[in-house]
C-alpha atoms as one frame of an Amber mdcrd trajectory, in Angstrom:
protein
  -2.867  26.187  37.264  -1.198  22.915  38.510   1.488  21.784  36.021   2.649
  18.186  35.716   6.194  16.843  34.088   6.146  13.295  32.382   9.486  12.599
  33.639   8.698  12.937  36.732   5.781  10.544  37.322   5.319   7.424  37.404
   1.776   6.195  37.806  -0.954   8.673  36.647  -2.439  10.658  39.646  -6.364
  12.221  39.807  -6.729  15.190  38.472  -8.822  17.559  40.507  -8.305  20.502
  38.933  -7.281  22.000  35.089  -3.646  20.630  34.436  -0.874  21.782  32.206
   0.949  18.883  30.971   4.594  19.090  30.150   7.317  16.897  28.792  10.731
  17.610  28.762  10.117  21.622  29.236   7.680  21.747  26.533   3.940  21.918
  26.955   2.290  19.567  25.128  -1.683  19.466  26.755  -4.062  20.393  28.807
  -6.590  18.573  30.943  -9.802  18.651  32.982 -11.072  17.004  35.610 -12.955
  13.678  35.606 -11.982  13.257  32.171 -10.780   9.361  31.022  -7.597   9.386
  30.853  -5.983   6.428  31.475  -1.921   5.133  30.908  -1.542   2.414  28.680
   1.280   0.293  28.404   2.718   0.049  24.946   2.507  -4.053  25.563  -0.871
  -3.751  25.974  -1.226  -1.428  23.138   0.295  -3.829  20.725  -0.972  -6.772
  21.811  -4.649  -5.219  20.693  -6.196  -6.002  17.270  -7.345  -2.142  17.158
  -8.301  -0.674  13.987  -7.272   3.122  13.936  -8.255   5.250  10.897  -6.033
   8.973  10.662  -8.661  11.085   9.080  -8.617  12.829   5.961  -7.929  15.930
   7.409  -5.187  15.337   9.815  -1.605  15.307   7.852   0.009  12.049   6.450
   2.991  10.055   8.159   5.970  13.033   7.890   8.554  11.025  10.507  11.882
  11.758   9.078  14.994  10.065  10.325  15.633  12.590  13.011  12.644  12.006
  14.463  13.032   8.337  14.383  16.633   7.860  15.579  15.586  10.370  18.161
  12.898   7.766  19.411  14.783   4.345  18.832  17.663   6.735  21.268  15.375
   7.118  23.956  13.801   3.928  24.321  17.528   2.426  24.288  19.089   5.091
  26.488  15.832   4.753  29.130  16.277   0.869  29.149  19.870   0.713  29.370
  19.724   3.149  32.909  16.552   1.366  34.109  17.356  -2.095  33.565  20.616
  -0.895  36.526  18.473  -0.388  38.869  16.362  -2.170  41.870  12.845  -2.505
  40.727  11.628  -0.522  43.470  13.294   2.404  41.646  12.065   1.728  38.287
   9.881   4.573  36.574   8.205   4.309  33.074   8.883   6.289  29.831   6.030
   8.602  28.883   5.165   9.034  25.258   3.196  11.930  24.181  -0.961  11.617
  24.532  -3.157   9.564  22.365  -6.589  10.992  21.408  -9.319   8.847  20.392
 -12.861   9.231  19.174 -15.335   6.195  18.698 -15.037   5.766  14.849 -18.869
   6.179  13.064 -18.537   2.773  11.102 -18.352  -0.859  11.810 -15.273  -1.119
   9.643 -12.662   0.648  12.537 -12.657   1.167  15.984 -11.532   4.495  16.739
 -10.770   7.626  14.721  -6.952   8.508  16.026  -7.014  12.246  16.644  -3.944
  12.669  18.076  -0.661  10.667  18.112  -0.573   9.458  14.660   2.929   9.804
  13.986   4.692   7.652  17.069   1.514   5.089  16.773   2.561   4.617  13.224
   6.446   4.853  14.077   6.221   2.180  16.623   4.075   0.136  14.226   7.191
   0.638  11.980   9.279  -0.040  14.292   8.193  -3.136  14.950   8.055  -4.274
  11.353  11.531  -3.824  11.343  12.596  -5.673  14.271  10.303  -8.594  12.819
  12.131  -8.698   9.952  15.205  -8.774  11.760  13.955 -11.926  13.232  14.070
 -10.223  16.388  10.805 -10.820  17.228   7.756 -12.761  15.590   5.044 -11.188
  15.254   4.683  -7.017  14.664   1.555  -4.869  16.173  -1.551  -6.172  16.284
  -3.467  -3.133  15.421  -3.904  -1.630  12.291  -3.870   2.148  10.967  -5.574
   2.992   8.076  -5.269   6.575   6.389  -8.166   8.067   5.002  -6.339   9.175
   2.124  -4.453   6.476   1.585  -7.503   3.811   1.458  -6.862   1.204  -1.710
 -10.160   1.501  -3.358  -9.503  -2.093  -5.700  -6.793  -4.820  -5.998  -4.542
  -2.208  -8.010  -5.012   0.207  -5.181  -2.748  -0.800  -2.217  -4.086   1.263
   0.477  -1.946   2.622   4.026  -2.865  -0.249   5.556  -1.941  -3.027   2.961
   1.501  -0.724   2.595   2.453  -1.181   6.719   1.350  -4.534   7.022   2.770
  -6.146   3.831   4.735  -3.756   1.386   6.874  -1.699   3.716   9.883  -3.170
   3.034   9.132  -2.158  -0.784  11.207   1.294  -2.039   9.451   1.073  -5.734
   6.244   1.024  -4.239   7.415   3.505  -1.682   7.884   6.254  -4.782   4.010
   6.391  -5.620   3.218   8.748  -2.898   4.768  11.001  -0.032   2.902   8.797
   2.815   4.247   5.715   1.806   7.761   7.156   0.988   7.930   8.733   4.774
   6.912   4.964   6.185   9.178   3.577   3.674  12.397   6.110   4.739  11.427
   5.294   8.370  11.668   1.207   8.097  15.209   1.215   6.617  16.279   4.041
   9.088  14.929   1.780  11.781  16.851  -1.235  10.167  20.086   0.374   9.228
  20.227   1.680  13.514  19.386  -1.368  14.919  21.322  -3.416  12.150  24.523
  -1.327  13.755  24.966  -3.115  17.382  23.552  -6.390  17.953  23.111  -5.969
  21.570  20.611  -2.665  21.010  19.238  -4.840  18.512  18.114  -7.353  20.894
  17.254  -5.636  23.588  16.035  -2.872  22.477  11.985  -4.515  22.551  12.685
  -5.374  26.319  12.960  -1.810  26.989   9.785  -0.681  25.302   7.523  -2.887
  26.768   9.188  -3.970  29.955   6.636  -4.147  32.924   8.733  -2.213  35.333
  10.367   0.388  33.111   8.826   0.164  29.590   7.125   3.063  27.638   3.575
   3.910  28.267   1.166   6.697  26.259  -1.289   8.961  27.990  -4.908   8.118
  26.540  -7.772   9.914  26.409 -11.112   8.786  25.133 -13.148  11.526  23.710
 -16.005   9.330  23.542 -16.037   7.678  27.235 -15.632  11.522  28.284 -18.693
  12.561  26.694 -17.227  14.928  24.401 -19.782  15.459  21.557 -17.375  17.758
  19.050 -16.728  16.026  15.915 -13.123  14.409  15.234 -12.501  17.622  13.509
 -13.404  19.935  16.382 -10.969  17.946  18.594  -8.289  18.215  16.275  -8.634
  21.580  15.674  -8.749  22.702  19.175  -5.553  20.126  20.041  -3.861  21.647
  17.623  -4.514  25.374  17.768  -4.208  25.726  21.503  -2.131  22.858  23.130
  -0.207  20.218  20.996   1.757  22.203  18.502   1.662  21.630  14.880   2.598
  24.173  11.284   0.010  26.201   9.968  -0.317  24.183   6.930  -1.259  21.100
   8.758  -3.912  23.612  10.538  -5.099  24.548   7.255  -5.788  21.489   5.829
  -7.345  20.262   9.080 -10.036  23.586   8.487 -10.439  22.755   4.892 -11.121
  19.057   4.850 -14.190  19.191   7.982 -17.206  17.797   6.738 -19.137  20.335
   7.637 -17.886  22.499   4.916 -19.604  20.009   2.286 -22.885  19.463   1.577
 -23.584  15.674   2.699 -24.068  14.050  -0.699 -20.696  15.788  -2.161 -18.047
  15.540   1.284 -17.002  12.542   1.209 -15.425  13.015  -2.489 -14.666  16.523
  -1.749 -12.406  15.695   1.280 -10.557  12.920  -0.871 -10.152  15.205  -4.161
  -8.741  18.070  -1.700  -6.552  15.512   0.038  -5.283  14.373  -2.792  -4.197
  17.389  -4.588  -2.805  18.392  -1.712  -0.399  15.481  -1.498   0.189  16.220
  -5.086   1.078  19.635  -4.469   3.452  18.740  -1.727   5.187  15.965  -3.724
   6.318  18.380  -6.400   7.168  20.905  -3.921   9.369  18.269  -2.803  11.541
  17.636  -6.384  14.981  19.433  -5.563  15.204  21.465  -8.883  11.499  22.677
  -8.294  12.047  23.619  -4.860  15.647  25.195  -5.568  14.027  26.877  -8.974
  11.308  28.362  -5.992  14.451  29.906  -4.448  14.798  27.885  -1.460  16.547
  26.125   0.762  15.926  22.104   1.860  13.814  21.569   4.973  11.857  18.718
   6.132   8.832  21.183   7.340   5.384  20.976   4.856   6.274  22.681   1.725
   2.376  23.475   0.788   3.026  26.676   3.564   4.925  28.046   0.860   1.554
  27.876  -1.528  -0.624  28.942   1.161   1.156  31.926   2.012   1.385  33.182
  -1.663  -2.813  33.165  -1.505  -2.939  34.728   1.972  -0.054  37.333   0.836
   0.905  36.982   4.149   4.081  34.237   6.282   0.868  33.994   8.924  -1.250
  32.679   6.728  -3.685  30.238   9.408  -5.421  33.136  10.725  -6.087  33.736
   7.000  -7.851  30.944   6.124  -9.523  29.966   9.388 -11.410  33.582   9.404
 -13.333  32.223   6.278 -13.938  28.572   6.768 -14.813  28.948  10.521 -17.666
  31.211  10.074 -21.178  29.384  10.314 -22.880  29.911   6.581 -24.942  27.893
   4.574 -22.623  28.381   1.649 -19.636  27.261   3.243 -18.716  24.390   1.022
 -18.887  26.796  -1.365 -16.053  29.352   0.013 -14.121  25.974   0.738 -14.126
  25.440  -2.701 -13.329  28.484  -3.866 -10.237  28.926  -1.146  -9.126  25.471
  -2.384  -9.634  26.903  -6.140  -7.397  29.370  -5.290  -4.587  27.446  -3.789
  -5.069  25.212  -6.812  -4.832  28.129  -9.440  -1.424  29.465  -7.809   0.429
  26.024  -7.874  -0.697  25.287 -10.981   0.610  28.916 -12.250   4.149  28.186
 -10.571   3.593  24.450 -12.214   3.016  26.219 -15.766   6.065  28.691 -15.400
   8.052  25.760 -14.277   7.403  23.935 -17.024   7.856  26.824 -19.652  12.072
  26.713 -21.076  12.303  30.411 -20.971  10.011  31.202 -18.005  11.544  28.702
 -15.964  14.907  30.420 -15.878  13.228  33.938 -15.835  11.530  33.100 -13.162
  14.196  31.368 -11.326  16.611  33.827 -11.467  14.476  36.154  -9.945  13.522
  33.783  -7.122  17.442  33.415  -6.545  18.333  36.942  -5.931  15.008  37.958
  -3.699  16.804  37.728  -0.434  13.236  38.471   0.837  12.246  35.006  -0.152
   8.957  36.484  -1.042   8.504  38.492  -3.866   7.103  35.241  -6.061   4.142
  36.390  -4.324   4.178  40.183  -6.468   5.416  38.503  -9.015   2.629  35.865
  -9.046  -0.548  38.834  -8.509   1.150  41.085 -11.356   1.335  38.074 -13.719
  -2.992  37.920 -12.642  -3.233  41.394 -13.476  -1.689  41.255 -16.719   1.178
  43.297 -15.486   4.358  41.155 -15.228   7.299  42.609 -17.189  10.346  40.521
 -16.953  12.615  43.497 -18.571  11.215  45.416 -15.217  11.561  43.363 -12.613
  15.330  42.223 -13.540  16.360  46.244 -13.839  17.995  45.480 -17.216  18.064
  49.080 -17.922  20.302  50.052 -15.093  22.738  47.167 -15.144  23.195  48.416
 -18.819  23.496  52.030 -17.967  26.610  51.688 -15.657  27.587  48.307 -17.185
  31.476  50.019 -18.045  31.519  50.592 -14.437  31.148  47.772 -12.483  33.716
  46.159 -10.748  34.804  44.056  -8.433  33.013  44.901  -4.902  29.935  46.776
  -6.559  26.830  44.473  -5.575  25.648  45.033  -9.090  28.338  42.597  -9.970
  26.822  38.536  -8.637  23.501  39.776 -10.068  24.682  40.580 -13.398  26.989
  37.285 -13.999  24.244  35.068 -12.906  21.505  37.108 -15.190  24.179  36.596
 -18.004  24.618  33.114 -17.341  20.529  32.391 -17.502  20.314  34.418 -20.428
  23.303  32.385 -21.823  21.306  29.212 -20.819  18.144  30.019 -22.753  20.225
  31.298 -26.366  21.479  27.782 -25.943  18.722  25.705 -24.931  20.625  24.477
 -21.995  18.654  24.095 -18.651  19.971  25.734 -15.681  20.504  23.544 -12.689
  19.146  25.540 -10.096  19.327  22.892  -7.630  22.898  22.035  -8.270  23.165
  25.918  -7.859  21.894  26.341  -4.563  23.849  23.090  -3.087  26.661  25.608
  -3.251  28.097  29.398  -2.600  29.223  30.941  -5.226  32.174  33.215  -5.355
  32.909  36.365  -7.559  36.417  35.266  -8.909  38.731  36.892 -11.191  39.813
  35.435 -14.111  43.500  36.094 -13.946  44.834  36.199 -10.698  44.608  38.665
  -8.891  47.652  38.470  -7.124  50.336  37.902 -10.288  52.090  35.304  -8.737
  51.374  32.178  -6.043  54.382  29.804  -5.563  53.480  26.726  -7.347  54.587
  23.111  -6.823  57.225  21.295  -9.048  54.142  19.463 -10.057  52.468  22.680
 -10.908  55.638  24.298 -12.491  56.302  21.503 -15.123  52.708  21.626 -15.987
  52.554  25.096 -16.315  56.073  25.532 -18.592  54.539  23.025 -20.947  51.707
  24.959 -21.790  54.227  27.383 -22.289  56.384  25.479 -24.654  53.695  24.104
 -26.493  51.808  27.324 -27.344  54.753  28.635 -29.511  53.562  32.312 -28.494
  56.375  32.515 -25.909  60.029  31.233 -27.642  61.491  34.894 -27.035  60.685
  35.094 -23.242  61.843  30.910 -23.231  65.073  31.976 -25.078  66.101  34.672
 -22.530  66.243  31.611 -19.853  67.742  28.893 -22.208  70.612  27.917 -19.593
  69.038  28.564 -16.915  67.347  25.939 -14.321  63.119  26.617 -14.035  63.644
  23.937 -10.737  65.255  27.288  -9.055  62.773  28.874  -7.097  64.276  32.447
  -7.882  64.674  31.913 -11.569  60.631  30.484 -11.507  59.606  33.410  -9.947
  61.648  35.568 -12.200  60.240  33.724 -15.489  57.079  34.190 -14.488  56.809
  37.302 -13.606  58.878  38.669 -16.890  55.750  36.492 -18.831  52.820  38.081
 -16.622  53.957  41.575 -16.345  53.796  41.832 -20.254  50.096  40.389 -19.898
  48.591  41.997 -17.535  45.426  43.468 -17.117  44.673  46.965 -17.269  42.226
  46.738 -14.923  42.303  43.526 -12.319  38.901  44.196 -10.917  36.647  45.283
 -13.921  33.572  43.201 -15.260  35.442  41.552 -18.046  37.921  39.836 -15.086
  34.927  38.201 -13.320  33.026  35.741 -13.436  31.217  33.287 -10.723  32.202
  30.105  -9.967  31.266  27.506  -6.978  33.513  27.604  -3.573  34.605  24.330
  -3.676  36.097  24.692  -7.382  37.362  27.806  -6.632  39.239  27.051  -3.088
  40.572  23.809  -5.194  42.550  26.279  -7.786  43.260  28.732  -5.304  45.519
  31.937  -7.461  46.954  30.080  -9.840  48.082  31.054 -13.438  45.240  31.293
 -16.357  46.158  27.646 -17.761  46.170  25.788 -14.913  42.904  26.992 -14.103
  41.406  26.154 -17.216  43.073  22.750 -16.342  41.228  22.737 -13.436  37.726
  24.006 -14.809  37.412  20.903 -17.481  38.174  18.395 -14.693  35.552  19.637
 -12.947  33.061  19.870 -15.348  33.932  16.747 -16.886  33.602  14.722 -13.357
  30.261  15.415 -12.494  30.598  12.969 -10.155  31.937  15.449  -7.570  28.965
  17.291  -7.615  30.619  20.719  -8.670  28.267  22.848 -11.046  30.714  24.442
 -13.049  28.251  27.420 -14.745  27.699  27.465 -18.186  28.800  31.236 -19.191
  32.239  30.356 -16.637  33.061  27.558 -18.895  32.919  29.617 -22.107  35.114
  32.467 -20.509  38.031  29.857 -19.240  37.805  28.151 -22.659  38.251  31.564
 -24.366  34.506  30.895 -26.319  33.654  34.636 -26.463  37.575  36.250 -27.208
  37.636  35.649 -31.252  40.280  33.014 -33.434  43.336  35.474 -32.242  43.567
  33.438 -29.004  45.824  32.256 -26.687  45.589  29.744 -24.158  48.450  30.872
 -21.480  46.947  34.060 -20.204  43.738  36.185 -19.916  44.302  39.282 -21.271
  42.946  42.876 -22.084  41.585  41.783 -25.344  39.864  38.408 -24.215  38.368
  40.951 -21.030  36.899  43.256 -23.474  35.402  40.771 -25.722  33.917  38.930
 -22.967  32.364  42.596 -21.420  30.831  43.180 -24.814  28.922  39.801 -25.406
  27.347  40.057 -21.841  26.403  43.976 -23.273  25.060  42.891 -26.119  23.200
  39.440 -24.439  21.424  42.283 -22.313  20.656  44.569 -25.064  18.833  41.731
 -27.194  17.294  40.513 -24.223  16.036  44.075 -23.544  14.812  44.827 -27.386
  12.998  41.167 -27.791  10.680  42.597 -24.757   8.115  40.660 -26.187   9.493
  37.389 -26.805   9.760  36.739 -22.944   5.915  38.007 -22.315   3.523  35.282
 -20.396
């Protein structure tokens, strides 16, 4: 099969045979023969008054800034070479295809199958540049989203947003679409706000005659092609332009054909919406965090979709039932999209419940499988979800006496005490201040007795001393002698330690977990400082250190009685803090019942 590379072509030759198109190593299409495809010039593009709808079932605008920057980069880089050379040398940028499809009603033009996202950036784009007086006038075509269509004056619609309300960050919070276009305006403005000569150039380049960018169209309808919108999509997507599963999915679920005529049109807007519902949740840190995982800018919905396939391939899944010809089909799309609905809403519920949320949660923090929410979510269906199972309470209690520093047992049992601790206080854990960080196993008192200390340090440290009146023997030994001398520092301090220390360095009672950044900013230093250290933190919350809410009480002594001292951590303080996380597992363990759902 002949192959052809963007950026190596200039004008479009005939095709005379099937074609693999590539663009910068990637394959992005395929072609036939005799098909209409014609290069456009994005001047001629924008100077058209178009109307473009995106259909329902294609996904909304999901440019991020990576993706924008990326293209606002190679329209300036492009220029900048081009605009060197003779114009006998000149070659044009390629963007990716364009697939239309000669739109049913009188109210648009063409249904925009493919190339959504850079019609819609460059519309963007252009906005921006207009209201950077750059230029005077934006694109004169218009794209309307099917699920974004204002249906009254209090409904502003896709189109209303680009054309009149970008600009507009409130507005921009009512729904993921509008957020994306929103995000991708000021990321356009703050780039080309950042060099005045990009910023006035940077138009020439795109729609220069001799080198300006150009997009590959094809016209379903002038080629004969008789599939639906859908069909075209569908086949795109599956076989040649790449997208994720879940935009697959919704693609399968929102084809007309899977509705009964008189019911499809509200269908395909219901589905669409709760879909963007779904996502837009999926997309609130703590939610996504309290899921277990990490930030990404791919669709979150997979995540939903998987958990109702029970499978990470989930397409295959859902295109085996909604592909098959049956007169009942929009009655298995309903009950698929039932089904997707019932598990978010399930996640939605525990999420919303105080002591199921950080159940829940903790378990979705220590499945490094990232997908046992799925067993967790078909045994809560079957009646059969036992939180005093699935967090192995029994064993951690068995060899509780045991563990110590090193013993994996040891991260999953602080953090389980400090969600328990959470709910007896009717505190909510942050789990997405939790997962912004690493969190280190680190021992209470130092492990190492001694780490030379600033003078800063020292003073602060002898102070403590002096003013806790537990230590006017060992301070009497040294009366005459000068705490400045590194030696006689050293000396003190050890004298002071060695009487406190710990019978056991590494055991339970020592341990507790605390965030890297806190815990590289204390490094080894002695007990007071420490706690120094741990209300700073907690009290600037500006520095975005999540100080956890058991770790507090053990630096502030909370658990370790009135006989207290403030200046060291000691065997005492270890074994009362190693009996309240025993007992917090016990009670958790023998009120069973209380944390049923």
């Amino acid at each position: 099969m002949k192959q052809l590379h963007l950026e190596n072509i200039n004008n479009w030759p005939e095709i005379t045979e099937q074609v693999e198109i590539f663009k910068d190593g990637k394959l992005i299409g395929n072609l036939s023969p005799n098909e209409p495809i014609l290069t456009r010039n994005v001047k001629d593009i924008i100077s058209e008054p178009i109307r473009y709808l995106i259909p329902a079932y294609q996904r909304g605008y999901r440019w991020g800034k990576k993706q924008v920057i990326d293209l606002l980069n190679d329209i300036w880089e492009w220029g900048k070479i081009q605009s060197k050379l003779p114009t006998s040398e000149n070659t044009k940028y390629c963007l990716q295809p364009i697939v239309l499809k000669k739109n049913d009603t009188n109210k648009y033009d063409y249904d925009l199958v493919d190339g959504q996202q850079r019609l819609t950036s460059i519309y963007i784009i252009l906005k921006a540049l207009k209201a950077l007086e750059v230029i005077n006038q934006s694109a004169n075509y218009s794209l309307s989203y099917e699920t974004r269509i204002g249906k009254n004056d209090d409904s502003i619609g896709s189109e209303e947003f680009l054309k009149d309300y970008i600009f507009d960050s409130n507005l921009a919070d009512k729904n993921i679409d509008f957020y994306h276009m929103n995000n991708a305006f000021q990321n356009a403005l703050d780039w080309l706000g950042e060099d005045e000569e990009r910023k006035q150039k940077w138009y020439e380049y795109l729609i220069n005659e001799n080198y300006g960018a150009f997009f590959i169209e094809y016209n379903a309808t002038q080629a004969g092609d008789e599939r639906s919108s859908e069909r075209i999509f569908i086949g795109l997507n599956a076989g040649k332009i790449s997208l994720v599963e879940s935009e697959l999915v919704k693609g399968l679920f929102l084809k007309t054909n899977n509705f009964s005529n008189n019911k499809a049109k509200l269908s395909i807007i219901e589905i669409s919406t709760e879909w963007d519902r779904i996502e837009r949740k999926l997309r609130d840190k703590n939610f996504w965090a309290w899921l277990g995982q990490d930030e990404t800018d791919q669709p979150r919905i997979d995540y939903i979709l998987s958990i109702v396939a029970k499978s990470s391939n989930f397409y295959s899944y859902f295109e085996n039932q909604l592909n098959i010809e049956n007169p009942n089909m929009d009655e298995i799309a309903n009950i698929l999209w039932l089904q997707v609905k019932q598990c978010f809403m399930t996640l939605e519920d525990w999420y919303d419940d105080f002591k199921t949320y950080h159940l829940i949660g903790f378990l979705n923090q220590i499945d490094k499988k990232k997908n046992k929410i799925s067993n967790y979510y078909y045994k809560y269906l079957d009646d059969n979800l036992n939180f005093v199972e699935e967090t192995n309470v029994y064993e951690i209690l068995e060899k509780i006496d045991d563990i110590s520093y090193g013993d994996k047992e040891v991260y999953k049992t602080l953090l389980f005490f400090n969600i328990l601790t959470c709910i007896d206080n009717k505190i909510k854990f942050r789990f997405d201040d939790f997962r912004s960080s690493d969190y280190d196993i680190e021992h209470v008192s130092p492990h190492s007795q001694f780490d030379k200390l600033n003078k800063i340090e020292r003073e602060e440290w002898l102070d403590e001393i002096k003013k806790s009146g537990l230590f006017n023997e060992e301070l009497n030994k040294y009366e005459y002698r000068d705490f400045g001398t590194d030696d006689i520092f050293e000396q003190f301090y050890s004298d002071l330690t060695d009487s406190k220390r710990l019978d056991d360095i590494d055991s339970l009672g020592n341990l507790c977990l605390l965030d890297e950044n806190t815990n590289r900013s204390y490094g080894n230093k002695p007990f007071p400082l420490k706690v120094k250290t741990i209300i700073e933190v907690d009290i600037d919350q500006n520095k975005g250190n999540y100080i956890l809410p058991a770790t507090k009480n053990v630096f502030l002594k909370y658990y370790s009685g009135l006989n207290i001292n403030n200046i060291t951590w000691e065997d005492s303080d270890a074994e009362c803090y190693l009996e309240k996380i025993r007992n917090t597992l016990k009670t958790f363990m023998e009120k069973e019942n209380d944390y049923k759902i």
